[in-house]
GUROZA-711199 format. One line per field, with one value per residue (C-alpha): residue number from 1; residue in three letters; chain; x, y, z. Coordinates in Angstrom, 2 decimals. Layout:
BEGIN
n <- (NUM; ...);
res <- (ALA; ...);
chain <- (A; ...);
c1 <- (X; ...);
c2 <- (Y; ...);
c3 <- (Z; ...);
This chain:
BEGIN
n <- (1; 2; 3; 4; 5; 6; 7; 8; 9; 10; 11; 12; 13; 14; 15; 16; 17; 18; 19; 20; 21; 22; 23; 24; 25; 26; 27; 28; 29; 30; 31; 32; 33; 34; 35; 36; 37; 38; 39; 40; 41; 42; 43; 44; 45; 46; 47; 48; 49; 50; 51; 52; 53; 54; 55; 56; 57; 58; 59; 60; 61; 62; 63; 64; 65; 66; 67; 68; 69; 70; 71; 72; 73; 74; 75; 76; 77; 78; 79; 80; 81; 82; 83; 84; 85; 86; 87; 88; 89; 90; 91; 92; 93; 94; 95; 96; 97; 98; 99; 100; 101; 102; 103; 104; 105; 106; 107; 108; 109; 110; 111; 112; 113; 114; 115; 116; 117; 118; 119; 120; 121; 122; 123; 124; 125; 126; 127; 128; 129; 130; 131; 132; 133; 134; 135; 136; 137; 138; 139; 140; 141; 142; 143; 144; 145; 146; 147; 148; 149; 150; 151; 152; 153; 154; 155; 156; 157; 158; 159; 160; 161; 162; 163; 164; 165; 166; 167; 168; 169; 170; 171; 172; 173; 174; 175; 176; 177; 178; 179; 180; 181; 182; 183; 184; 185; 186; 187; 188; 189; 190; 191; 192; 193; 194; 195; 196; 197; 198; 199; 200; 201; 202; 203; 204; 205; 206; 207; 208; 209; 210; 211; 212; 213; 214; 215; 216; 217; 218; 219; 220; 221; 222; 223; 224; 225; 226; 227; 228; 229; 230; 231; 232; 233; 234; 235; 236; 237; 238; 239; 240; 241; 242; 243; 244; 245; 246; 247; 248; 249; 250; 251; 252; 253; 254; 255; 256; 257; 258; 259; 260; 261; 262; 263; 264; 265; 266; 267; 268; 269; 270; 271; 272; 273; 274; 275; 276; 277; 278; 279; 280; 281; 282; 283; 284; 285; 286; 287; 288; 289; 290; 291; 292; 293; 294; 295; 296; 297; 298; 299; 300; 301; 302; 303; 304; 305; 306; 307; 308; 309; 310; 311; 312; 313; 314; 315; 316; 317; 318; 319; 320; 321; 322; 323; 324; 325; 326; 327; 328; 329; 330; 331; 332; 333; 334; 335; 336; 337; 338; 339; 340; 341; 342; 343; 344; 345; 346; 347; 348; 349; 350; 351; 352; 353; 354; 355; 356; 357; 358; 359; 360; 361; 362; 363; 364; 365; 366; 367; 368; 369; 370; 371; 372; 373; 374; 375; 376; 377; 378; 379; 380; 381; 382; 383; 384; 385; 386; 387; 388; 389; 390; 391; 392; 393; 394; 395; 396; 397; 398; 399; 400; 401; 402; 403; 404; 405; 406; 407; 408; 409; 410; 411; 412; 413; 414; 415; 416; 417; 418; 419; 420; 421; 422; 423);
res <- (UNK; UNK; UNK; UNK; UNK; UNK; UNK; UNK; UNK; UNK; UNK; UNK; UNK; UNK; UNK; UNK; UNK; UNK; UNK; UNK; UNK; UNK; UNK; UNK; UNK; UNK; UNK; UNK; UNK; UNK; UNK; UNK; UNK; UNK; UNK; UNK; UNK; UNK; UNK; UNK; UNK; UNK; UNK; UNK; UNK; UNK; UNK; UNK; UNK; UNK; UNK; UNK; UNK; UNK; UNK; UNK; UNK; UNK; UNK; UNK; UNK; UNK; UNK; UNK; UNK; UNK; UNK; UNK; UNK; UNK; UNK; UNK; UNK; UNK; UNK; UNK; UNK; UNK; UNK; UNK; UNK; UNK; UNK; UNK; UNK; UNK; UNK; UNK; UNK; UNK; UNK; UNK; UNK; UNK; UNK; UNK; UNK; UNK; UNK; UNK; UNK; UNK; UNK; UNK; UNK; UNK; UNK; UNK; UNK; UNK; UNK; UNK; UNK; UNK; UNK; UNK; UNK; UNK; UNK; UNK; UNK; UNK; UNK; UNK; UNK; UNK; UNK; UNK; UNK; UNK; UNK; UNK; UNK; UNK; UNK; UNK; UNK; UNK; UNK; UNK; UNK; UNK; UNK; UNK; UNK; UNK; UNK; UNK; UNK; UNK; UNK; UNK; UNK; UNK; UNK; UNK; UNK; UNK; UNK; UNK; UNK; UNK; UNK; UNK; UNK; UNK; UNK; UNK; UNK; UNK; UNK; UNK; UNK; UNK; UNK; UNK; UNK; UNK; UNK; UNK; UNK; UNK; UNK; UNK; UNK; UNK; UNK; UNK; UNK; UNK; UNK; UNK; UNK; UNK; UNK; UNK; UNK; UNK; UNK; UNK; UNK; UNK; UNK; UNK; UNK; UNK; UNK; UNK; UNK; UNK; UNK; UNK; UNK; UNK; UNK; UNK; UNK; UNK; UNK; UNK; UNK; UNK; UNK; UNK; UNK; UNK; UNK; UNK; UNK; UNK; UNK; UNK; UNK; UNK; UNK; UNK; UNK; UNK; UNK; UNK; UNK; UNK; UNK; UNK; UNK; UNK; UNK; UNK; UNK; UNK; UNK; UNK; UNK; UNK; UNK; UNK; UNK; UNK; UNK; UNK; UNK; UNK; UNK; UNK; UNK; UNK; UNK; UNK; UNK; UNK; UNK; UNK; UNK; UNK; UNK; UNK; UNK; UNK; UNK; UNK; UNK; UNK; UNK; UNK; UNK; UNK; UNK; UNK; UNK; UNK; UNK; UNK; UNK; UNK; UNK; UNK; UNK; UNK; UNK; UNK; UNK; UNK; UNK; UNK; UNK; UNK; UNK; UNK; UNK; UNK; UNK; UNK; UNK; UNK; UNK; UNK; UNK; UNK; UNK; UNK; UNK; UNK; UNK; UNK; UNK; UNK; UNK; UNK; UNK; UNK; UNK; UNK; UNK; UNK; UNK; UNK; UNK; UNK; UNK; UNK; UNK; UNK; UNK; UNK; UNK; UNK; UNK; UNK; UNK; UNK; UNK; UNK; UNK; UNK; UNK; UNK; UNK; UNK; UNK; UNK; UNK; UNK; UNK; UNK; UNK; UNK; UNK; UNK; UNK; UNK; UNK; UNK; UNK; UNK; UNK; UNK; UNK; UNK; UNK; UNK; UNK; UNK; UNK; UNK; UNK; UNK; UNK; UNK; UNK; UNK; UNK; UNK; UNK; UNK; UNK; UNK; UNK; UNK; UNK; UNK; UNK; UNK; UNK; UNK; UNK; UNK; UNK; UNK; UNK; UNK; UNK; UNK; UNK; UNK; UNK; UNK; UNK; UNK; UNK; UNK; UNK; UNK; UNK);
chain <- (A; A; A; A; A; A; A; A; A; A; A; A; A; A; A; A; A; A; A; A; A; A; A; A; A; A; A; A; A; A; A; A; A; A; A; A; A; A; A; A; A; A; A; A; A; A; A; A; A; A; A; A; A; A; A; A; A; A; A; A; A; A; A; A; A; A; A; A; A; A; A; A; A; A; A; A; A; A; A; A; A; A; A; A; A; A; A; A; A; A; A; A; A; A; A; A; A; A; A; A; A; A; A; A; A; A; A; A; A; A; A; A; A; A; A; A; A; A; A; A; A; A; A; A; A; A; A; A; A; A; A; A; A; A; A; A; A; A; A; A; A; A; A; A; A; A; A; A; A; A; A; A; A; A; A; A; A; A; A; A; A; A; A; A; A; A; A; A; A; A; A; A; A; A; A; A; A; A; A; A; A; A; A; A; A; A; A; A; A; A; A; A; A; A; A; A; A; A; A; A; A; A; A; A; A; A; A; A; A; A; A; A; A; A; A; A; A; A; A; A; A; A; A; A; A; A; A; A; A; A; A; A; A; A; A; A; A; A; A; A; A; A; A; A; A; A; A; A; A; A; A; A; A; A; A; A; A; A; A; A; A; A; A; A; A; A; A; A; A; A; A; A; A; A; A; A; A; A; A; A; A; A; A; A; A; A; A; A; A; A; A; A; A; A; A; A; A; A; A; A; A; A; A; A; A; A; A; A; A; A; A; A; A; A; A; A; A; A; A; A; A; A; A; A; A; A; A; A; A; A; A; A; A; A; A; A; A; A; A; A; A; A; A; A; A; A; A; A; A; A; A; A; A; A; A; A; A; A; A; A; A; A; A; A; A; A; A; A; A; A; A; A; A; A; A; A; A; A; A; A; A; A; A; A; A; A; A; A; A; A; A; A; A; A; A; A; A; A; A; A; A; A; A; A; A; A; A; A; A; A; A; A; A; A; A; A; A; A; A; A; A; A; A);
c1 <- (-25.61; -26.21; -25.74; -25.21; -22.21; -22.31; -19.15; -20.68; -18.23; -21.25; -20.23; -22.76; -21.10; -21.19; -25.20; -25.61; -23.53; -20.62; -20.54; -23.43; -24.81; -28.35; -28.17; -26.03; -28.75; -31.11; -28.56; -28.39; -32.21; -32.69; -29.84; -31.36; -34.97; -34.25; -31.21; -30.35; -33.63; -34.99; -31.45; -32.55; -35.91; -35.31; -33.19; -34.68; -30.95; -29.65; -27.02; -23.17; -21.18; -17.99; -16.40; -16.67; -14.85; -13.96; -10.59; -9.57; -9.51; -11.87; -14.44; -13.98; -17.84; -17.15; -14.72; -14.50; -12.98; -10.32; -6.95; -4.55; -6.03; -4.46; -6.45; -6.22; -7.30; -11.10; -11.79; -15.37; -16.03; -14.93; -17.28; -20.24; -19.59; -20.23; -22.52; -25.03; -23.83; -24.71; -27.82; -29.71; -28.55; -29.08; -32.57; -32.25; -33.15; -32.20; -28.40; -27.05; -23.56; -20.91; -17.21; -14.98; -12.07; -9.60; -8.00; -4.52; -2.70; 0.00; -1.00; 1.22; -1.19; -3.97; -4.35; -5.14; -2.25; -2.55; -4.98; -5.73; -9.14; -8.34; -10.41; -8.12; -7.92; -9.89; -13.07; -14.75; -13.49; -16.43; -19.35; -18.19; -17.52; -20.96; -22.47; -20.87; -21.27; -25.53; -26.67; -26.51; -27.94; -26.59; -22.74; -21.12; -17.56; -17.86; -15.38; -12.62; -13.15; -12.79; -9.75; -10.25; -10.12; -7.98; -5.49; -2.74; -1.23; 1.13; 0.43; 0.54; 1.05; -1.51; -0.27; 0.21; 0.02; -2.55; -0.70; -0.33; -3.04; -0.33; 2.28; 4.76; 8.43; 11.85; 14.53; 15.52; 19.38; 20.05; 23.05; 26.13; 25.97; 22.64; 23.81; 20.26; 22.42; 23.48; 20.78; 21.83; 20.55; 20.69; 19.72; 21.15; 18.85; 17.11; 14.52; 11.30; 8.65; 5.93; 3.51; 1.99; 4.81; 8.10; 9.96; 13.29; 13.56; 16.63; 16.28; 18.47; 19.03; 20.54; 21.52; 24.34; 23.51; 19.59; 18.51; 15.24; 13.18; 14.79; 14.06; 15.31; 15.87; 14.80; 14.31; 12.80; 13.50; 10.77; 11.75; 9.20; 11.06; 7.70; 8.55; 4.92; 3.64; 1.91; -1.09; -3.51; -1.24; -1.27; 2.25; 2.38; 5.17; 5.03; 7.22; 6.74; 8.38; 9.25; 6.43; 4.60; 2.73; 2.44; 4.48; 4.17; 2.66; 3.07; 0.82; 0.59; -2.74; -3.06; 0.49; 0.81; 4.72; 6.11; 8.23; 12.24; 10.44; 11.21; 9.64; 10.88; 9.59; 10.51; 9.55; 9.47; 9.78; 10.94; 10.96; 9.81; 11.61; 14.60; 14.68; 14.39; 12.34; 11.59; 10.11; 7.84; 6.43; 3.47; 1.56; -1.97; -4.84; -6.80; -9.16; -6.87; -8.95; -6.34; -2.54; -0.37; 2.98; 4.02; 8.09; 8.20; 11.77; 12.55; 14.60; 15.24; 17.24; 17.84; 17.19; 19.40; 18.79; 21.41; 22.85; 23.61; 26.30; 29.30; 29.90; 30.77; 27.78; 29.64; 27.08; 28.39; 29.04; 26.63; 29.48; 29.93; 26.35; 25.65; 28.88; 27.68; 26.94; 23.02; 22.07; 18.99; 18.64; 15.69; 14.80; 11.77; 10.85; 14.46; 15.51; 14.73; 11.91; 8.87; 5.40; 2.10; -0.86; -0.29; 3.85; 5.44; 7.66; 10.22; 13.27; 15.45; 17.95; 21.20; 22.25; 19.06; 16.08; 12.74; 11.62; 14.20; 13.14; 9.87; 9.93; 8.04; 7.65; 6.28; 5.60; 6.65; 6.62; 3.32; 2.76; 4.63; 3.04; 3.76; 5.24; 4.64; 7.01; 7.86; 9.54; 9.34; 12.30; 14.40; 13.43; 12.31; 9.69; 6.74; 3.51; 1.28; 0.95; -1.65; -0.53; -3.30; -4.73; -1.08; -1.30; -0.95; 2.17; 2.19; 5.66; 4.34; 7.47; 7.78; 9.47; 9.72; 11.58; 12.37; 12.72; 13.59; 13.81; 14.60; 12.18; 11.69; 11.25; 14.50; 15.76; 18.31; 18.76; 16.73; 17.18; 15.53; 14.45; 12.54; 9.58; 7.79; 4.15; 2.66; -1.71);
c2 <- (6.50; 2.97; 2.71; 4.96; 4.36; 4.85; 4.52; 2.33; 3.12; 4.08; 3.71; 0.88; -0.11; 3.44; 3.06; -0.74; -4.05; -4.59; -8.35; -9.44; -9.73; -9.14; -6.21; -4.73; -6.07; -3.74; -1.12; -1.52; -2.00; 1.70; 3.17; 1.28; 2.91; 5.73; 6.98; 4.08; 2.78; 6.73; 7.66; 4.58; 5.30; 9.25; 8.75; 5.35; 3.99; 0.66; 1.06; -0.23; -0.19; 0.84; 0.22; -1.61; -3.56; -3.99; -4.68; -7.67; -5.50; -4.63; -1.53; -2.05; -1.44; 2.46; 3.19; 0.90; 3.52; 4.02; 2.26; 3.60; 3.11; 0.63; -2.12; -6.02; -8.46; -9.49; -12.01; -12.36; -8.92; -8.59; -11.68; -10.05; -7.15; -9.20; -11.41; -7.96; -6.49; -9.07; -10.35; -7.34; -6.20; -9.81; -9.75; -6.07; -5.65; -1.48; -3.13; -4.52; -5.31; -4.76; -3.89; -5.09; -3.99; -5.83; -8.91; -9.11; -10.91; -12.06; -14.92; -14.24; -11.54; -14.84; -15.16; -14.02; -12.43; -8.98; -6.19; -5.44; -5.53; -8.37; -11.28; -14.03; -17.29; -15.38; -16.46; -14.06; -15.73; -18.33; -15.48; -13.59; -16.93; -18.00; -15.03; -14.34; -18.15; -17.14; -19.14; -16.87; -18.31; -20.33; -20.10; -23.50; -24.58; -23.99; -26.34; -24.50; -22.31; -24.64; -23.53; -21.92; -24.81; -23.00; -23.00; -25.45; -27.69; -30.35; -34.08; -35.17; -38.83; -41.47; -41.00; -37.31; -35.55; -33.19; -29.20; -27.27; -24.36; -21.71; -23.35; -20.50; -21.77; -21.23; -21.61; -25.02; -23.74; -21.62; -18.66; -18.83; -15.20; -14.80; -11.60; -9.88; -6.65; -5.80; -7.93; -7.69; -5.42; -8.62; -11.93; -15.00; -16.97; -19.44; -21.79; -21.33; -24.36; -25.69; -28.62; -26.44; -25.01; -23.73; -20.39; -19.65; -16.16; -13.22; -9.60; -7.09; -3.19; -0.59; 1.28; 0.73; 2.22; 2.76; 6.24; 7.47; 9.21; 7.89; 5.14; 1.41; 0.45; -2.91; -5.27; -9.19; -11.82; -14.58; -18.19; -20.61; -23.93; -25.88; -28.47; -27.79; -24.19; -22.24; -20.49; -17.83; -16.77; -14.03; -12.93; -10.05; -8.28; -6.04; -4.68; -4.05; -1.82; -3.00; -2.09; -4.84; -2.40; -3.12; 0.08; -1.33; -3.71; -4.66; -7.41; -9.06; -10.96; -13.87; -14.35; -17.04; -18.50; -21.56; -24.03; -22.23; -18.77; -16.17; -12.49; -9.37; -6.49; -3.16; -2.52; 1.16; 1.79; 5.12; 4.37; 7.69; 7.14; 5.27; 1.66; -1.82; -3.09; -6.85; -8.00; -10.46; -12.59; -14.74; -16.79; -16.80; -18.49; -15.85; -15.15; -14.92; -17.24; -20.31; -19.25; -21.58; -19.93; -17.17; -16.10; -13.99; -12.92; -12.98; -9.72; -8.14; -4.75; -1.22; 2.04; 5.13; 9.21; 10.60; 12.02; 8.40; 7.75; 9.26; 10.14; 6.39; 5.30; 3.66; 3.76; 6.53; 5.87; 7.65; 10.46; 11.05; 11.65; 14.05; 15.96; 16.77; 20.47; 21.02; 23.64; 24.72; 25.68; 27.09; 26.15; 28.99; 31.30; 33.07; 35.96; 39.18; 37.00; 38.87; 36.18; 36.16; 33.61; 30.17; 29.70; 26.54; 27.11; 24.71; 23.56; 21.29; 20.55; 19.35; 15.76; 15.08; 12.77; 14.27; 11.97; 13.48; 17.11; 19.69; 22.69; 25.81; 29.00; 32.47; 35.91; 38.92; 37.54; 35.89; 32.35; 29.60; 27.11; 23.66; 22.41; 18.75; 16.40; 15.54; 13.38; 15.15; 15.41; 15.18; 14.60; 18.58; 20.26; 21.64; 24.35; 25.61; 29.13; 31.34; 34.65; 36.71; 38.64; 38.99; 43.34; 44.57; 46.02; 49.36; 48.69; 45.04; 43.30; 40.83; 38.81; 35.00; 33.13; 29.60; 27.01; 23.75; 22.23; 18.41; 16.24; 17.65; 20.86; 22.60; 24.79; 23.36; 26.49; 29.05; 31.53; 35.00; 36.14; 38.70; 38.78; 41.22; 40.01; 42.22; 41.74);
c3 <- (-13.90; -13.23; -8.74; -6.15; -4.16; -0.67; 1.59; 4.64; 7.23; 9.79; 13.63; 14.94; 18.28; 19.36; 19.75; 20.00; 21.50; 18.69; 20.09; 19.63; 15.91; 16.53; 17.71; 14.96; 12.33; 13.88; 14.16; 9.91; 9.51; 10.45; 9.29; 5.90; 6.65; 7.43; 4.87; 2.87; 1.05; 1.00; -0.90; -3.19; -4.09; -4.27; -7.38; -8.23; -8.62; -6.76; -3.99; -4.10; -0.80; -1.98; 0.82; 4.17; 6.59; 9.62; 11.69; 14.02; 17.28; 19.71; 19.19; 15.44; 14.97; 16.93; 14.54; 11.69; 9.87; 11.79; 10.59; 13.42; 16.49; 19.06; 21.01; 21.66; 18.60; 18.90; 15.74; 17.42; 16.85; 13.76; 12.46; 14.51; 12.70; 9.56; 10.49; 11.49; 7.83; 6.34; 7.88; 7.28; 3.80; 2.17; 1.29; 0.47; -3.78; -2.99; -2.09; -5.40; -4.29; -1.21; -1.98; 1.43; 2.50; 2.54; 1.44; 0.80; -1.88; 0.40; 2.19; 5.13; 6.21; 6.80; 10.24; 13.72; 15.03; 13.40; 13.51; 10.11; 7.69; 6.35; 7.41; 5.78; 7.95; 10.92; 12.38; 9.84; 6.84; 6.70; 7.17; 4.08; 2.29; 2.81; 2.12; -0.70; -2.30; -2.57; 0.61; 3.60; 6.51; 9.51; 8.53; 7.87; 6.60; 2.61; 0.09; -1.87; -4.70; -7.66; -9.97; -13.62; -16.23; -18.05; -16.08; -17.05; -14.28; -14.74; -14.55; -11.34; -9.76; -8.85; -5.16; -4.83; -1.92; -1.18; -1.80; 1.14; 0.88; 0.77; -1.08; -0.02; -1.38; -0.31; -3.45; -3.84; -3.13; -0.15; -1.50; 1.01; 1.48; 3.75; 5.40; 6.57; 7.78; 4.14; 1.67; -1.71; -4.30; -6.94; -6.62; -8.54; -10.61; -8.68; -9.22; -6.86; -7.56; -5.65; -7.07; -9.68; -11.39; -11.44; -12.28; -13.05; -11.55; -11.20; -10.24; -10.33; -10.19; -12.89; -9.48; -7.07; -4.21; -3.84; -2.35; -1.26; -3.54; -6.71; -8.79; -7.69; -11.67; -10.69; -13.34; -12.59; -15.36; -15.15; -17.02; -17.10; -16.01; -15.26; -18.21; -19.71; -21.00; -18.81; -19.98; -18.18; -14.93; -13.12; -12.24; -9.49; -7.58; -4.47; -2.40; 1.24; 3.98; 7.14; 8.70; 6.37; 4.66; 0.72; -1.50; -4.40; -6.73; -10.48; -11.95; -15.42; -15.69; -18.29; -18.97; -21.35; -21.16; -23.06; -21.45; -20.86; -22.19; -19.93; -20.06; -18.14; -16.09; -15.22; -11.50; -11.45; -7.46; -6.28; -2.34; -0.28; 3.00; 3.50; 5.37; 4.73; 2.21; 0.84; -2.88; -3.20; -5.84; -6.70; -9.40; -9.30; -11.82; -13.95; -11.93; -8.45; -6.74; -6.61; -5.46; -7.41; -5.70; -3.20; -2.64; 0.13; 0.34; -3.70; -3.08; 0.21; 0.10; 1.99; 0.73; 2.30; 2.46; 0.18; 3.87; 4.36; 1.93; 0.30; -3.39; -4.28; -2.83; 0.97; 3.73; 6.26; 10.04; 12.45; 13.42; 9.87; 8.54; 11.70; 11.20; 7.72; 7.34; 6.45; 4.07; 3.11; -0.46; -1.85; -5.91; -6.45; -6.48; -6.56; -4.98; -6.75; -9.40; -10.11; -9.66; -9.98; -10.12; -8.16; -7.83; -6.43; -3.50; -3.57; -1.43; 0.29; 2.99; 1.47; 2.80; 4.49; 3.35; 3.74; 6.26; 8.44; 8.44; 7.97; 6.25; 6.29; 4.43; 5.37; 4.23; 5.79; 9.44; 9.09; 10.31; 9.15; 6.04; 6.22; 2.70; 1.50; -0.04; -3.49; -5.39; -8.82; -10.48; -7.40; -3.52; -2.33; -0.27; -2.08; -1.76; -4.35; -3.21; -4.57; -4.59; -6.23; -3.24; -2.12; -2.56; 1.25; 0.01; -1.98; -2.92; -4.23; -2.61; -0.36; 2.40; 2.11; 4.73; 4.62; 7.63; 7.80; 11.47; 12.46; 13.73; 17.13; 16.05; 16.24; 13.69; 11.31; 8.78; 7.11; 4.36; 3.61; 0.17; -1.30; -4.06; -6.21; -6.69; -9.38; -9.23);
């Protein structure tokens, strides 16, 4: 073993002023004295923060952990918060590296209108930029990362314009059909440029109508239409929900693609809830520190609970999906089986998703277990049940009852069975 890592999510601004940077320095130089540097020398091993980082809200330094909680955006406090971390821990030789959290590859989350971690185009930006260039100190405006030689760009004009820093591109042609209420499930190929390059790019699905909890079949077909080859890209693809949060991601670093080659990908997404989801696209040098082009809507599209659509795949009205009779059907153990050891109990409510209902098992009366979802082989509720000190039964049988009950707790349908556990 080489470091110890050390997850630094302590709580400063419950004990000292989270505004004022200071004050959180001294806040780090004993937590450093007293655990830190003692951890350190006890196992004469460097420390790595694994993690750290801090949200755009106020009270971030109470809770920095803490992804959920609500509040009002406070970019000062989040670049105190910094500015404390980092003014202690830089002349520490115990501390041989800090891991943040987080900084997101789409450049639409820059900026200070959300609440998240990342510290992209907020006022913290420029205290982990200097701090992390080797100067520390009094925090000034730092130049831009310089781009990886090897990254091949095409020859520009005497009298070209400067590129935007986020050169985020629309497709040169707008499609007639810009319906947002039903987005396709295909896109045409379209060119998306920006100075740097340009791809030629299509996606499309094996699958008609896509359901939660099974696979999208998406496939992206990438042509490089730049009119130079294109060496030592990063190509990545994620998909977000609707919430913004990331669900995927697929990247291919150093992709090396001759002029009109084009290379495809298999984006395996199985979606867990239903809902509306986009796919998004961007280029990147080697080493992801220049962003040579971003798509943002490459590929918007829904995703239904099988409840939400007939057998040819038609989206059902409201009155039709809730007239649909719900059945619970459990997989295993079967009525009448004989078990031992750890069994999985599994189960499901026909024509509901599982984001639309809970389901518990118990044993002879007891208390009810909440089961998990899963996605394995088909969308189902799950528990690994152990069931080796199950024996408070002479007779060694058992009574398992199933219940699944909507989202406000009423019950939608249950079903009795009955087990012989032999210990």
């Amino acid at each position: 073993m080489d470091y110890i890592g050390v997850s630094a999510y302590y709580e400063p601004g419950k004990y000292v002023d989270g505004n004022n940077p200071q004050a959180l320095e001294g806040y780090w130089a004993s937590i450093d004295q007293n655990e830190l540097l003692p951890l350190s020398q006890k196992f004469n091993k460097p420390l790595i923060f694994t993690e750290v980082g801090y949200r755009n809200i106020s009270g971030t330094t109470v809770d920095p952990w803490n992804f959920s909680r609500g509040g009002e955006p406070n970019e000062g406090e989040q670049k105190a918060a910094y500015e404390g971390l980092f003014g202690h821990f830089e002349e520490a030789d115990h501390l041989a590296g800090i891991h943040l959290w987080d900084w997101s590859s789409d450049p639409n989350a820059c900026g200070s209108g959300n609440f998240d971690y990342t510290y992209c185009g907020k006022l913290a930006q420029e205290v982990v930029k200097q701090y992390y260039s080797g100067t520390g100190g009094n925090i000034e405006p730092l130049p831009e990362l310089p781009v990886d030689d090897t990254t091949v760009n095409p020859p520009v004009e005497e009298e070209n314009e400067t590129p935007e820093e986020n050169p985020i591109q629309e497709p040169n042609e707008t499609p007639e059909d810009n319906n947002t209420e039903e987005p396709p499930q295909e896109s045409e190929a379209e060119e998306f440029s920006s100075e740097d390059l340009a791809f030629g790019i299509k996606v499309g699905s094996t699958v008609e109508t896509l359901i939660a909890g099974q696979s999208t079949g998406f496939t992206a077909t990438v042509q490089n239409q730049s009119g130079f080859d294109v060496a030592n890209i990063n190509a990545d693809f994620e998909i977000y929900d609707e919430s913004g949060k990331r669900v995927f991601q697929l990247y291919d670093e150093d992709l090396n693609l001759a002029n009109e080659d084009s290379i495809e990908y298999e984006l395996d997404f199985v979606p867990e809830t239903a809902g509306k989801y986009t796919l998004k696209m961007g280029a990147f040098s080697s080493d992801w520190s220049k962003l040579h082009l971003w798509i943002d809507d490459l590929l918007p599209f829904t995703v239904y609970n099988i409840s939400e659509v007939d057998e040819n795949g038609e989206e059902l009205s409201e009155e039709e999906v809730n007239s649909q009779e719900k059945t619970l059907k459990i997989w295993w153990p079967s009525n009448g089986s004989a078990v031992n050891g750890v069994q999985p109990f599994k189960g499901m409510v026909e024509g509901l998703g599982l984001d639309q209902y809970n389901m518990y098992w118990q044993v002879d009366g007891d208390g009810e277990n909440l089961m998990e979802n899963s996605n394995e082989e088909y969308p189902h509720k799950h528990a690994s049940v152990d069931l080796s000190n199950w024996n408070w039964n002479q007779s060694g049988t058992y009574q398992l009852t199933f219940i699944a009950k909507n989202l406000t707790g009423e019950v939608i349908d249950q079903s009795n069975i009955e087990i012989s556990v032999a210990n």
